[in-house]
KOLTIKOL-979996 format. One line per field, with one value per atom (N, C-alpha, C): residue number from 1; x, y, z negated; atom name. Coordinates in pm, whole numbers, always signed. Atoms other than C-alpha are relative to their C-alpha. Layout:
i (NUM	...) .
X (X	...) .
Y (Y	...) .
Z (Z	...) .
at (CA	...) .
This chain:
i (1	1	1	2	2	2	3	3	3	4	4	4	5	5	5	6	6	6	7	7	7	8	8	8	9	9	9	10	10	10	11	11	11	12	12	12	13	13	13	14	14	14	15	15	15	16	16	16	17	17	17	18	18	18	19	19	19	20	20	20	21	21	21	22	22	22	23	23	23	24	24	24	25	25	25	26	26	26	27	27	27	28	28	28	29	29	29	30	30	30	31	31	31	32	32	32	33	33	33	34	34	34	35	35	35	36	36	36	37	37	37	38	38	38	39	39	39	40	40	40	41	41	41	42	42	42	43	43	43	44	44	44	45	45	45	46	46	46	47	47	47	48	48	48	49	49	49	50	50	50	51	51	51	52	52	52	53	53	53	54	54	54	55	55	55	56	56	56	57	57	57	58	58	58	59	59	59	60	60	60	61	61	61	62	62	62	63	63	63	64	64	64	65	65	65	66	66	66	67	67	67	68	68	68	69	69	69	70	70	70	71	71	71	72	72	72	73	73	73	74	74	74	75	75	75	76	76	76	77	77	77	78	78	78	79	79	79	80	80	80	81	81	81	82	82	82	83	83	83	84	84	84	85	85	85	86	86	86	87	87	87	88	88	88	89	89	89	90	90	90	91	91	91	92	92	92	93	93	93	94	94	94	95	95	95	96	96	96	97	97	97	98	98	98	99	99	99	100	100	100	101	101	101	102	102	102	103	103	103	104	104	104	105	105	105	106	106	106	107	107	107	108	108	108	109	109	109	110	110	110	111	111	111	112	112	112	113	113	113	114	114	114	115	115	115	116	116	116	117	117	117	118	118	118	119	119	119	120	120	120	121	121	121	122	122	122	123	123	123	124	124	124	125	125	125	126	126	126	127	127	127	128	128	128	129	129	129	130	130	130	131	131	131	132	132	132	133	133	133	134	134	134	135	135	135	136	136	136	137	137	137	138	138	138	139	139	139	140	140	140	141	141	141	142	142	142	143	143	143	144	144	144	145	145	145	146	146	146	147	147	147	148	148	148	149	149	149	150	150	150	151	151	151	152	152	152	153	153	153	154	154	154	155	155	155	156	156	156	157	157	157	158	158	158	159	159	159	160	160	160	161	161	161	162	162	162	163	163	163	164	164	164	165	165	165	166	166	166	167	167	167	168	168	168	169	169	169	170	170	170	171	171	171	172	172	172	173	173	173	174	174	174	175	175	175	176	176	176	177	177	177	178	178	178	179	179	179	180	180	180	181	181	181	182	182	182) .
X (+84	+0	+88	-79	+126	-66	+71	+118	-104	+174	-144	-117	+108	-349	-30	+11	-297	-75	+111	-434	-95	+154	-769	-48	+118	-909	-70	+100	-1189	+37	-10	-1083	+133	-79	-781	+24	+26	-910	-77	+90	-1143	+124	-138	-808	+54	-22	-689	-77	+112	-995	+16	-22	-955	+114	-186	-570	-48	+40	-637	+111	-42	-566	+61	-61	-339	-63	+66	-494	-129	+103	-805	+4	+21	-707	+62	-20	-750	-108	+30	-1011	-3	+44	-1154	-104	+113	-1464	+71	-63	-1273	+99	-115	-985	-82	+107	-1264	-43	+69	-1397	+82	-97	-1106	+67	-47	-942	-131	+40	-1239	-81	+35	-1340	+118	-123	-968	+70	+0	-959	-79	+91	-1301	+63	-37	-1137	+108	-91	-830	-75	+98	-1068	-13	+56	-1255	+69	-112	-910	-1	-61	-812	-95	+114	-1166	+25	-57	-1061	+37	-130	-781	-65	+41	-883	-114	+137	-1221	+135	-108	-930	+45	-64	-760	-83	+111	-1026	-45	+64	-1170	+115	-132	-814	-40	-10	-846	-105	+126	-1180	-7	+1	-1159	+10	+38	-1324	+112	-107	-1033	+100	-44	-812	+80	-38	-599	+178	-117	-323	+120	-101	-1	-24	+42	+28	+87	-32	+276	-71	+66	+60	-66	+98	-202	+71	-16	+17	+47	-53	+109	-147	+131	-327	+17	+5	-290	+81	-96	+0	-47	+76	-170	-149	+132	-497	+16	-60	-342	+29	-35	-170	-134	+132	-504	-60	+80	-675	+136	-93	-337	-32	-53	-395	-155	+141	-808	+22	-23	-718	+36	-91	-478	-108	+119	-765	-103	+160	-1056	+63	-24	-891	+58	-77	-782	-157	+94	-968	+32	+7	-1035	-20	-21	-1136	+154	-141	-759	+92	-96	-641	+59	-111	-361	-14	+57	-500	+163	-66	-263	+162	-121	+80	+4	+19	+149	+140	-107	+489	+39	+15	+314	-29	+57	+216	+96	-67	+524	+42	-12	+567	-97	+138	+188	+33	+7	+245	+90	-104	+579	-96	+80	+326	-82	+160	+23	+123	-89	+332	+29	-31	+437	-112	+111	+114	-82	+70	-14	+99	-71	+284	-7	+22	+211	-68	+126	-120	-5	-11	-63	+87	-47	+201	-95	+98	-9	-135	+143	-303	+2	-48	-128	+2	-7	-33	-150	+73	-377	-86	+79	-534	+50	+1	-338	-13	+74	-465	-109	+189	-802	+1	+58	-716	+108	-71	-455	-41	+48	-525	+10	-1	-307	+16	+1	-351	+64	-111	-147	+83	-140	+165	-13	+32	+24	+61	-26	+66	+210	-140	+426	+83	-72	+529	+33	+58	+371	-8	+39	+248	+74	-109	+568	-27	+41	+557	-125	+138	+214	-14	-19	+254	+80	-69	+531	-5	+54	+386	-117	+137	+105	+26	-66	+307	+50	-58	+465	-74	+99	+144	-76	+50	+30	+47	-86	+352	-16	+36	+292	-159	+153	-108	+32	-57	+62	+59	-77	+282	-75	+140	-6	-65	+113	-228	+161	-97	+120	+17	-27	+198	-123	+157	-199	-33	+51	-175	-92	+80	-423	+38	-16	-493	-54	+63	-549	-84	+148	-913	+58	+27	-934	-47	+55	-997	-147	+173	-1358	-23	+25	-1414	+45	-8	-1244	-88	+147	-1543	-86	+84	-1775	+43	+41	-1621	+76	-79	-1438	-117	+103	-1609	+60	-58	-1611	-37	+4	-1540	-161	+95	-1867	-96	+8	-1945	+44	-45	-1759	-72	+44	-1971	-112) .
Y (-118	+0	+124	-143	+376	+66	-131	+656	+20	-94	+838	-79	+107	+514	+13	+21	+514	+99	-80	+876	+22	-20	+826	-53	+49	+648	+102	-103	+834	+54	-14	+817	+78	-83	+973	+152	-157	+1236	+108	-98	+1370	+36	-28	+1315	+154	-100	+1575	+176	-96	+1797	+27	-57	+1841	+15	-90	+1921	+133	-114	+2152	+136	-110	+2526	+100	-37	+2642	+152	-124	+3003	+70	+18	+2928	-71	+66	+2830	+114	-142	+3182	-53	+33	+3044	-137	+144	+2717	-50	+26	+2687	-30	+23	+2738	-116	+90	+2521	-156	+140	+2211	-5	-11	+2271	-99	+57	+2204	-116	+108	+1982	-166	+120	+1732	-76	+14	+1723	-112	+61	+1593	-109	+200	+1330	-103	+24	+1235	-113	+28	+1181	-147	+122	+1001	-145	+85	+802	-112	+100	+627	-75	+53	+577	-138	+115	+340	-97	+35	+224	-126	+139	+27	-56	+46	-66	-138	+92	-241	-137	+64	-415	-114	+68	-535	-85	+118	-695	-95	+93	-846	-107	+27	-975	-103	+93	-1156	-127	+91	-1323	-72	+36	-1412	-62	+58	-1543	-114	+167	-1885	-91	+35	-2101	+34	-112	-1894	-66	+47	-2056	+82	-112	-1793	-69	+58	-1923	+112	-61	-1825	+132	-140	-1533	+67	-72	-1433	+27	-56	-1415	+132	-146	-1161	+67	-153	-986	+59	-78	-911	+67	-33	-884	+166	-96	-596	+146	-110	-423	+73	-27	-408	+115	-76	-279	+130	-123	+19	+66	-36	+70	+93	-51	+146	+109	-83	+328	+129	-127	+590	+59	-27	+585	+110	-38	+672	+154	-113	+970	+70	-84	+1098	+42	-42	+1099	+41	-6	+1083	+157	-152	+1454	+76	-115	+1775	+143	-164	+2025	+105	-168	+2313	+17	+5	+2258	+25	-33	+2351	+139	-176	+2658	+55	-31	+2857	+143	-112	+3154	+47	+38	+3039	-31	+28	+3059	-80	+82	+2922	-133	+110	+2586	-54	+16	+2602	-73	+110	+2441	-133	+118	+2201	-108	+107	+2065	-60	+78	+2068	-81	+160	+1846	-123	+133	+1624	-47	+23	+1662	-71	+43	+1569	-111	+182	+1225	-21	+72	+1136	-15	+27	+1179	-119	+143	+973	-120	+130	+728	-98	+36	+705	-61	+47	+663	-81	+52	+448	-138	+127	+214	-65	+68	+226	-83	+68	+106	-139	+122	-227	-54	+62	-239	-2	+24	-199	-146	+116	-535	-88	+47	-676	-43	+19	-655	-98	+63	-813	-148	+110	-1060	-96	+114	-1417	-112	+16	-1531	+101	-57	-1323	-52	+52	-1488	+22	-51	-1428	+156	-148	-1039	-22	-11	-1083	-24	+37	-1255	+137	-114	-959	+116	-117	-675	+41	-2	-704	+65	-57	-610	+156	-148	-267	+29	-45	-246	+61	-18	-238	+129	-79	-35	+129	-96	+231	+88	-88	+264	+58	-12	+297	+175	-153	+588	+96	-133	+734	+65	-60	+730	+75	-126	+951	+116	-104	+1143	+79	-44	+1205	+78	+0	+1207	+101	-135	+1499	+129	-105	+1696	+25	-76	+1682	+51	-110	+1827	+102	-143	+2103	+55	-55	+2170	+56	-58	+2200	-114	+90	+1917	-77	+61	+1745	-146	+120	+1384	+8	+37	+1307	-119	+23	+1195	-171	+163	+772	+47	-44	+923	+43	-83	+1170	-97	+58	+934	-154	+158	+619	+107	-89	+921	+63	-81	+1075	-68	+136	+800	-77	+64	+702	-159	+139	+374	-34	+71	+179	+7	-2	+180	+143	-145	+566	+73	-39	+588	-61	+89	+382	+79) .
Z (+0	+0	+0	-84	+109	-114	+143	-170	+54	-9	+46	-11	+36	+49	-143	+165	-332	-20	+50	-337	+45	-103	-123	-89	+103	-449	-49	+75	-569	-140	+123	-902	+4	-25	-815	+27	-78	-636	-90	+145	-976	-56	+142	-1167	+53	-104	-864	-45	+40	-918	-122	+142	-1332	-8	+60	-1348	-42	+32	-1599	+71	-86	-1471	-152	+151	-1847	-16	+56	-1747	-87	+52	-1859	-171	+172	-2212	-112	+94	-2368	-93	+149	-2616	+28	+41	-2763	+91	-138	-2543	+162	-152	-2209	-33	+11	-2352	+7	-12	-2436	+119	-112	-2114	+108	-87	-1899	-64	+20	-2138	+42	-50	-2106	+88	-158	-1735	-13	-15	-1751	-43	+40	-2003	+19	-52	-1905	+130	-122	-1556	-19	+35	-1710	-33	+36	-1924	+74	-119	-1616	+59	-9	-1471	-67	+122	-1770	-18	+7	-1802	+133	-81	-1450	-9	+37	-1531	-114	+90	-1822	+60	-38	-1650	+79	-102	-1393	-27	+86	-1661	-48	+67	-1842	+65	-103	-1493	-11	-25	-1426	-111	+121	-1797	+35	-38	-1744	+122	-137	-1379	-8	+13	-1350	+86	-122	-1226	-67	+27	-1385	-124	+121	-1620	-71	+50	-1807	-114	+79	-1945	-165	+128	-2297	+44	-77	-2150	+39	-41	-1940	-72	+93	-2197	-114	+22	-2421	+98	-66	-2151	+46	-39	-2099	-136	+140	-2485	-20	+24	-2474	+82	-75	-2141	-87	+58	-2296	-160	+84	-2614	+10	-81	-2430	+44	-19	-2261	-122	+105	-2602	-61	+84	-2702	+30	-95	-2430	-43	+26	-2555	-100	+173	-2919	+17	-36	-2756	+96	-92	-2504	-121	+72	-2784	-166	+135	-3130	-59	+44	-3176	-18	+40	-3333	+104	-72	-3051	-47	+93	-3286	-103	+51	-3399	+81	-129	-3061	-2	-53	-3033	+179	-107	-2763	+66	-38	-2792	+39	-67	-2649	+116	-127	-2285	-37	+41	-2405	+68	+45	-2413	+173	-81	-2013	+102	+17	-1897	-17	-10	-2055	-5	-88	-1990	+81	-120	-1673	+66	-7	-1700	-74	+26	-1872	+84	-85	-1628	+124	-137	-1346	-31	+63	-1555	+48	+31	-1590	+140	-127	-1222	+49	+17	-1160	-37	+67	-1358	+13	-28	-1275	+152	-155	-913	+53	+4	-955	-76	+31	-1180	+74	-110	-938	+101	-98	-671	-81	+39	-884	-30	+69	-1035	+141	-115	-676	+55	-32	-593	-67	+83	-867	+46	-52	-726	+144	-94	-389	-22	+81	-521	+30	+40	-436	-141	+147	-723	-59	+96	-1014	-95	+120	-1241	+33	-60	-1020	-20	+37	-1059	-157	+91	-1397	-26	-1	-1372	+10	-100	-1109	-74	-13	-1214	-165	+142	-1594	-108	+114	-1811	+96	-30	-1558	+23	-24	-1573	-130	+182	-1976	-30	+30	-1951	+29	-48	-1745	-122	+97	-1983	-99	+160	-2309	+33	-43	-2114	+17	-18	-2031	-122	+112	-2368	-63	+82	-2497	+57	-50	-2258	-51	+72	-2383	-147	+144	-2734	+9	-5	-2646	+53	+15	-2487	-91	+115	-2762	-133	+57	-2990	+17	-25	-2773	+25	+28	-2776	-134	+184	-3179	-12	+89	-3204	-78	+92	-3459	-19	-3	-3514	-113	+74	-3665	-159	+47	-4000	+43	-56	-3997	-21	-44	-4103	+44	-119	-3840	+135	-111	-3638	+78	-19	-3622	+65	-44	-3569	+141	-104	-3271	+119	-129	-3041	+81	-106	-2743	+44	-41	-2640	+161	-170	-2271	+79	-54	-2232	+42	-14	-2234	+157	-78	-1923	+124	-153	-1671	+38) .
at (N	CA	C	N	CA	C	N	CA	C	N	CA	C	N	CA	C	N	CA	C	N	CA	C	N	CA	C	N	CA	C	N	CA	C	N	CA	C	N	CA	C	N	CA	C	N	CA	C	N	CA	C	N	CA	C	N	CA	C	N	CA	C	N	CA	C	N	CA	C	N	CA	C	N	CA	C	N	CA	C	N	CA	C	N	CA	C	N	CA	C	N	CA	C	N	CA	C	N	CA	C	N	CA	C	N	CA	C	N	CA	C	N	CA	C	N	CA	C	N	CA	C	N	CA	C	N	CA	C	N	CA	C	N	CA	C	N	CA	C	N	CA	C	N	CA	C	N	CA	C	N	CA	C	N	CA	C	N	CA	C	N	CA	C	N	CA	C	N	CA	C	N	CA	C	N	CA	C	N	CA	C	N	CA	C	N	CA	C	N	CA	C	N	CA	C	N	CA	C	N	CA	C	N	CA	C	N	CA	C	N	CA	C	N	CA	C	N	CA	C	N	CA	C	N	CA	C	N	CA	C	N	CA	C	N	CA	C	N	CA	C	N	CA	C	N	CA	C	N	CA	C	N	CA	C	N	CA	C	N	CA	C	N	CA	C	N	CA	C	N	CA	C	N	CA	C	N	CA	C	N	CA	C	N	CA	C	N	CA	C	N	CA	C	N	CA	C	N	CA	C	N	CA	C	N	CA	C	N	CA	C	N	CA	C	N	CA	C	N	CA	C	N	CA	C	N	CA	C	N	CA	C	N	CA	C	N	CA	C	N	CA	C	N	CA	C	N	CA	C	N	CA	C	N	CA	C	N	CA	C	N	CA	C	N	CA	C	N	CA	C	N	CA	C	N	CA	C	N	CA	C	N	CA	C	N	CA	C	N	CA	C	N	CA	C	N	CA	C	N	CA	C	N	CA	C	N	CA	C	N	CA	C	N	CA	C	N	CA	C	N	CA	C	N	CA	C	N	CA	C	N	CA	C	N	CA	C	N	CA	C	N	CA	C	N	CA	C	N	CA	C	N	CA	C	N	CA	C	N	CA	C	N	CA	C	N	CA	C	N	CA	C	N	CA	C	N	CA	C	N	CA	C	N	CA	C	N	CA	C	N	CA	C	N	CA	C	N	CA	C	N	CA	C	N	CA	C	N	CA	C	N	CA	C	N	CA	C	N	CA	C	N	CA	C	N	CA	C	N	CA	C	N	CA	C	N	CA	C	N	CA	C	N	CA	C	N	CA	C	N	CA	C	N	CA	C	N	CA	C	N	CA	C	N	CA	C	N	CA	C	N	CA	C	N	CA	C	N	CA	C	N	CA	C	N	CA	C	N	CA	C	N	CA	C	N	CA	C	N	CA	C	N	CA	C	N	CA	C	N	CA	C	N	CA	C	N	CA	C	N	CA	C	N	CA	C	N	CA	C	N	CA	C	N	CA	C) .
């Protein structure tokens, strides 16, 4: 598959569309706004991703060495790492009033399209894959490893944002789950 193939996915192309625009994050309202068109977008992303995996495990026929099985175990993991880092923060805790901070976003927002479009590509041959278990062999440790990266990257956005991670009680209350996104 050809990068530009990689970026004709739809889901790509929203991710495209919400790159937040850092000028617009003179208050809290505009800042929520743009920030979550954007994780929203990511979200759905990962939301594939994951189904992808699951689908593999699950695939009648389908029998997963115990390797392979943590390596769904480790992806899947990552997956929820990058959830926790999209939803688990306090937006009214966001520092609005540093352009400072606009920079080095957008060395994050540049990993992370990277990342993303780099992982899509693998997880798109995932999908047409006859064996899927050899996917896993191939692909799986950098499929894992990609994600871990995308989550520091999430992790370092919401820092130079000022957010704040939620309270474990605030945090049951305001975490969306996989299923929110369909």
């Amino acid at each position: 598959m050809t990068a530009s193939a990689a970026l004709s996915s739809p889901a790509l192309v929203k991710l495209l569309e919400t790159l937040p625009d850092y000028a617009m994050y003179d208050d809290l309202d505009s800042t929520h706004m743009v920030e979550s068109g954007y994780r929203l977008a990511l979200g759905r992303i990962l939301k594939t991703w994951g189904d992808r995996i699951l689908d593999l495990a699950e695939q009648p026929g389908t029998s997963l060495t115990r390797s392979q099985g943590a390596t769904v175990d480790q992806i899947m993991e990552q997956i929820g790492t990058c959830f926790r880092q999209l939803n688990a923060h306090e937006m009214s805790d966001c520092d609005t009033s540093s352009w400072r901070r606009a920079r080095p976003l957008r060395q994050c927002d540049s990993m992370l399209l990277r990342v993303v479009e780099s992982s899509q590509e693998l997880a798109t041959e995932l999908r047409f894959r006859e064996a899927r278990g050899l996917w896993l062999e191939r692909h799986g440790d950098s499929f894992h490893k990609r994600l871990r990266l995308a989550a520091r990257q999430l992790e370092r956005r919401n820092s130079l944002l000022g957010l704040k991670p939620l309270s474990a009680r605030e945090e049951s209350d305001e975490i969306f789950t996989l299923d929110e996104f369909l």
